[in-house]
C-alpha positions in Angstrom: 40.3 15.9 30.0 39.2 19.4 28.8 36.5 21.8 30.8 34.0 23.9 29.7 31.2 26.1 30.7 28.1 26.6 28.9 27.0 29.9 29.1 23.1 30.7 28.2 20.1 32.3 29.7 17.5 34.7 28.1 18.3 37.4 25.2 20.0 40.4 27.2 21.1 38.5 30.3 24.9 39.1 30.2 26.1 36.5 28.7 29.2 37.3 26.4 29.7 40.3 28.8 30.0 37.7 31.0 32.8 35.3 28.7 34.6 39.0 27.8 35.2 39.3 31.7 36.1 35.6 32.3 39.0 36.1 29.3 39.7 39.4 31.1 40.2 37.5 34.8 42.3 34.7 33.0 44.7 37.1 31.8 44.9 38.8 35.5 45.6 35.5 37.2 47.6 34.1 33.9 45.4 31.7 33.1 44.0 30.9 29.7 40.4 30.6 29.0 39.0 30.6 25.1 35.7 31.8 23.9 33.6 29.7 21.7 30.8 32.1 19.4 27.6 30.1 19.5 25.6 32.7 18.6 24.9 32.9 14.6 23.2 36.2 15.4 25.4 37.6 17.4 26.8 41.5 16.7 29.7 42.3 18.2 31.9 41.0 21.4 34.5 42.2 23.2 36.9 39.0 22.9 38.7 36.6 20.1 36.7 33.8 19.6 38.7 30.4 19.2 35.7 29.6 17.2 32.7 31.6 15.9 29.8 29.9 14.4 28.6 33.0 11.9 32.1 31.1 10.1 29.6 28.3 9.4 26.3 29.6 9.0 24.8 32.7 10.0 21.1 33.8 10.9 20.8 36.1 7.8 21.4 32.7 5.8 18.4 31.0 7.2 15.8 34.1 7.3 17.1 35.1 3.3 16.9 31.6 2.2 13.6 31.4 -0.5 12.7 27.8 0.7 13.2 28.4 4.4 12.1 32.0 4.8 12.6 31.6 8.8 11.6 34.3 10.9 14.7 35.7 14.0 13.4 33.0 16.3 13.4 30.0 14.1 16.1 31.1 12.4 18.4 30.9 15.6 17.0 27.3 15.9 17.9 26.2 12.3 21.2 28.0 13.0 21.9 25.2 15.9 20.3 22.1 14.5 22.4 22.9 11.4 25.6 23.0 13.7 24.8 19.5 15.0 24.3 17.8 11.6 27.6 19.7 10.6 29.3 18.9 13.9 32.7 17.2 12.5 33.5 21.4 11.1 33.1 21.8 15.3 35.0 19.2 16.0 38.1 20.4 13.8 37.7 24.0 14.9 38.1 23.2 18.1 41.4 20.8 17.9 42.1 18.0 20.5 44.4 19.8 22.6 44.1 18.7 26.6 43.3 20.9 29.3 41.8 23.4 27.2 39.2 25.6 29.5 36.7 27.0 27.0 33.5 29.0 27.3 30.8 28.0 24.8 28.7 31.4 24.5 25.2 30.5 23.2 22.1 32.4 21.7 19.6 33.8 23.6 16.6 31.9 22.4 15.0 30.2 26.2 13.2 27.1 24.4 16.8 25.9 23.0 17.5 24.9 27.1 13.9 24.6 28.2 12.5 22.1 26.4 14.0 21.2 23.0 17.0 19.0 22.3 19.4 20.4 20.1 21.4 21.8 23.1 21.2 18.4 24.4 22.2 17.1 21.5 25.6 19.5 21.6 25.9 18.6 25.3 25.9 15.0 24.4 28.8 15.7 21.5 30.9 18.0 23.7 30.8 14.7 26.4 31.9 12.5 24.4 34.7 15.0 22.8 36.2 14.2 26.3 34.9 17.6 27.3 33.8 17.8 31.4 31.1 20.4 31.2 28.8 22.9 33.4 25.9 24.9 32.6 26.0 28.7 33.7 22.6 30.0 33.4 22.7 33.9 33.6 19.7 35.8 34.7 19.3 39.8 34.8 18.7 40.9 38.4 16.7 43.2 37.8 14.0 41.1 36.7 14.1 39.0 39.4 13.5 41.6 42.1 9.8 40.4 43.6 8.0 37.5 44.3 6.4 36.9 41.3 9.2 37.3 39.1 11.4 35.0 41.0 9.3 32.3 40.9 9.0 32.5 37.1 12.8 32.9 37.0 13.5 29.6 39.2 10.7 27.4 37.0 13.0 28.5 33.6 16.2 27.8 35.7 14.6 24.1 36.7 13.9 23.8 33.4 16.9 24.1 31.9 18.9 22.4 34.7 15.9 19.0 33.9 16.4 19.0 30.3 20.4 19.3 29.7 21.5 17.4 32.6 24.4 18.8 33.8 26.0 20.5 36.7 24.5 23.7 37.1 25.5 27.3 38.4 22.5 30.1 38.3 24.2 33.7 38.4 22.5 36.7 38.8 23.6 38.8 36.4 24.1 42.9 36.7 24.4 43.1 40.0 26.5 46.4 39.3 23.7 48.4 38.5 21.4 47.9 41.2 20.8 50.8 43.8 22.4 50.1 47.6 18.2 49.9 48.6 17.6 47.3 46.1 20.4 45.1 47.0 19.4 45.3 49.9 15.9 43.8 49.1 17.7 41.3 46.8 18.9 39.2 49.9 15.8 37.7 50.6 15.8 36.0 47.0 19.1 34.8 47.6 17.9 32.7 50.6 14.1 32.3 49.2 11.4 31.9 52.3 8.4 30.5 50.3 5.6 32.5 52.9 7.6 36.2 52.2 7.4 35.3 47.8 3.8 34.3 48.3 3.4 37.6 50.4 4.5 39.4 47.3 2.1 37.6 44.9 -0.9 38.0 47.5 -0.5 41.4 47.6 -1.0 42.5 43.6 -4.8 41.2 44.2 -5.4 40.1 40.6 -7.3 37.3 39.4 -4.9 35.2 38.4 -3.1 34.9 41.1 -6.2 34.2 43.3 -7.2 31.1 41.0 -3.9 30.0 40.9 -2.7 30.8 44.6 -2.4 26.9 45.8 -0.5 26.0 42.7 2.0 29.2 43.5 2.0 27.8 46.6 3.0 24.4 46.3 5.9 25.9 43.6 6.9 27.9 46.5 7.4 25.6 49.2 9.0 23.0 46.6 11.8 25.2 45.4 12.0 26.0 49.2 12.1 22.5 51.0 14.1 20.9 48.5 16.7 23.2 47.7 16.2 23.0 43.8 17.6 26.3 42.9 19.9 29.0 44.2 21.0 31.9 43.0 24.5 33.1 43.3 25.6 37.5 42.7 28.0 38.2 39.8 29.5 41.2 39.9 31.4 41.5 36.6 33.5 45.0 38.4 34.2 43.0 41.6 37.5 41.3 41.1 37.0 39.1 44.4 33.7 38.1 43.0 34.4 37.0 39.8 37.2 34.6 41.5 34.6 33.0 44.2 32.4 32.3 41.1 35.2 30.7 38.9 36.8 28.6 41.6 33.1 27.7 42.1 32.5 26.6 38.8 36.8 24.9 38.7 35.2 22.5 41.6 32.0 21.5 39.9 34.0 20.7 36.4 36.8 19.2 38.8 39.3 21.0 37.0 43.2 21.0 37.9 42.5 18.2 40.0 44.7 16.0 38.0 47.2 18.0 37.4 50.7 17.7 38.9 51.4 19.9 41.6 54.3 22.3 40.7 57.2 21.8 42.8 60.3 24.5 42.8 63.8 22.9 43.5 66.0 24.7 46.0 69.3 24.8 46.6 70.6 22.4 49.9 72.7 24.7 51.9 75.9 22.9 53.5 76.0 22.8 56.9 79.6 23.6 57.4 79.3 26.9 54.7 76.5 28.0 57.5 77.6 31.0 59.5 
C-alpha cells in the first residue's frame, strides 16, 4: 500500500507552503515524506519534488500554442487533462516502491475540485496505482473570518469533498498571522452555531441577503445539524500543531497500520551473575 495526501484549495491558500513544512516535520521526526509538483504554473518552492509536472508540460506551452491560444485559467486546465491522457509518464515517475508517503501539490484553479472531473479522473488513477489517498483542502483564515464568508467557504469545501470522493481534512490555513483578538473571534467558526453566522449576514442589511435570507438559512442549519464540515487550525510555526494534523491525516489514510511493530532484542541477564 502507499499513502498520499492531496493537497488543493484556492490560488494563495498555502498550499506548497504547506508540503515545504510537511517535508520539514518529516525530517524532524525522521520520517520521509516526497512532494509531487502538480502545478504546471507553479514558480518557485521550497522543496525537491520527486516529480514536477512543468517536466511534462508547462502552462506557457498551452497559452503560446497558435492552435490553442489558452488564456492562465484554461491553460491550467489543459495542463491537467493533458497529464491524464499522458498518465503512464506519471506512472513511471513515480516508481512502484511500497510505503511511499507522498504529497501531490496541485494548482490553484477551484473548478478542477468543484465540479469538473479531471481531478477525479487522477484520483481514480492514483486508486488504482495501489495509492490510499486523502484530500487536504486548505483555506486562508483570513477570509473566512465572518459569517458570510464562512458560509461561502464551507459550500466550496462541500463541494469538493461531493465531487472527488474521498476522505477529507479542511485546514485553515495562516493561522500564524492572525492578531490574538481575531483568533479569538475565529473560535466561533471552528464550532459553527448557524443563528450567530446568520446574525452576521443580517446585520450588513443589503438586498441580497434579504431576498435570499431563508436560503442562507436553511445552508446554515444544514452545515450545522449534520455536521458536514469542520474546520481544523494549521499553524505551520507550531511544531505540536503540525503533528496533531499529520497523525490526523496517518489515521484517516490508515497508514503504519500494517506495518510490523519494531521490537529491540535485549540481553537475558543470568540469575546467578546477579548481585
Amino acid at each position: 500500500m502507499r499513502y498520499a495526501q492531496l493537497v488543493i484549495g484556492p490560488a494563495g491558500s498555502g498550499k506548497s507552503t504547506y508540503c515545504s513544512a510537511m517535508v520539514q516535520h518529516g525530517i524532524d521526526v525522521k520520517r520521509h515524506i516526497d512532494v509531487v509538483n502538480l502545478d504546471p504554473a507553479a514558480e518557485h518552492f521550497n522543496y525537491e519534488p520527486l516529480v514536477d509536472i512543468r517536466n511534462l508540460i508547462h502552462v506557457q506551452d498551452a497559452m503560446e500554442d497558435d492552435e490553442l491560444q489558452f488564456g492562465p485559467n484554461g491553460g491550467l486546465v489543459f495542463c491537467i487533462e493533458y497529464l491524464i491522457e499522458n498518465s503512464d509518464w506519471l506512472h513511471e515517475q513515480l516508481g512502484d516502491q511500497e510505503d511511499d508517503y507522498i504529497l501531490f501539490d496541485c494548482p490553484g484553479q477551484i473548478e478542477l475540485y468543484t465540479h469538473l472531473t479531471a481531478v477525479r479522473k487522477l484520483v481514480t488513477l492514483l486508486q488504482s496505482w495501489n495509492f490510499n489517498l486523502c484530500c487536504v483542502y486548505l483555506v486562508d483564515v483570513q477570509f473566512m473570518t465572518d459569517g458570510a464568508k464562512f458560509l461561502s467557504g464551507t459550500m466550496s469545501a462541500l463541494s469538493v469533498m461531493v465531487n472527488l470522493e474521498l476522505p477529507h481534512m479542511n485546514l485553515l490555513s495562516k493561522m500564524d498571522l492572525l492578531s490574538k483578538s481575531t483568533k479569538k473571534q475565529l473560535e466561533r467558526f471552528l464550532e459553527p452555531d448557524a443563528h450567530s453566522l446568520l446574525g452576521d449576514i443580517e446585520l450588513s442589511n443589503s438586498r441580497f441577503n434579504e431576498k435570499y435570507r431563508k436560503l442562507t438559512e436553511a445552508i446554515g442549519h444544514l452545515v450545522e445539524d449534520y455536521s458536514l464540515v469542520r474546520f481544523t487550525p494549521l499553524n505551520l510555526k507550531d511544531e505540536e500543531n503540525m503533528a496533531d494534523v499529520l497523525l490526523t491525516i496517518d489515521n484517516i489514510l490508515q497508514y503504519g497500520e500494517d506495518q510490523d511493530v519494531k521490537v529491540k532484542d535485549y540481553e537475558t541477564i543470568d540469575e546467578n551473575e546477579e548481585g
